[in-house]
C-alpha positions, 0 to 999 in steps of 0.5 A: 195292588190292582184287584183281580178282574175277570171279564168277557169281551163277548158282552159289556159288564152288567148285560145279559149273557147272549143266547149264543152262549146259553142253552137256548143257543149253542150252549158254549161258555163265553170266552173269558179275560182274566187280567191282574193276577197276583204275583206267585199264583199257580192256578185259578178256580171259577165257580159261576152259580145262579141262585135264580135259576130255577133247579128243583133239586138244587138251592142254586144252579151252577153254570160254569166250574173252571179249576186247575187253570193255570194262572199264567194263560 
């Protein structure tokens, strides 16, 4: 079984994230491929957390929660 990959062709795998798609840009999330989902899945979660960023009020700082997406997009 081929591992479930999640990638965006906006930027290479490891590099930074382009400012377009931060707060100092346009705040936009960055389009997403979600490839080898295994057979019978109904629906996806994605929960991108930054331990780093700095939130006073949190222990980490969540960028982007996705649920309920259907799996067969």
């Amino acid at each position: 079984m081929e591992k479930l990959e999640i990638r965006s062709p906006a930027f290479a795998t490891g590099a930074s994230i382009p400012k377009e798609f931060t707060q100092q840009g346009s705040d936009m999330s960055p389009p997403l491929e979600i490839t080898n989902i295994p057979k019978g899945t109904q629906s996806l979660v994605l929960v991108c957390v930054d331990p780093d960023a700095p939130d006073p009020e949190a222990v980490s700082y969540t960028h982007l929660r996705a649920h309920e997406t259907k799996a067969n997009l």
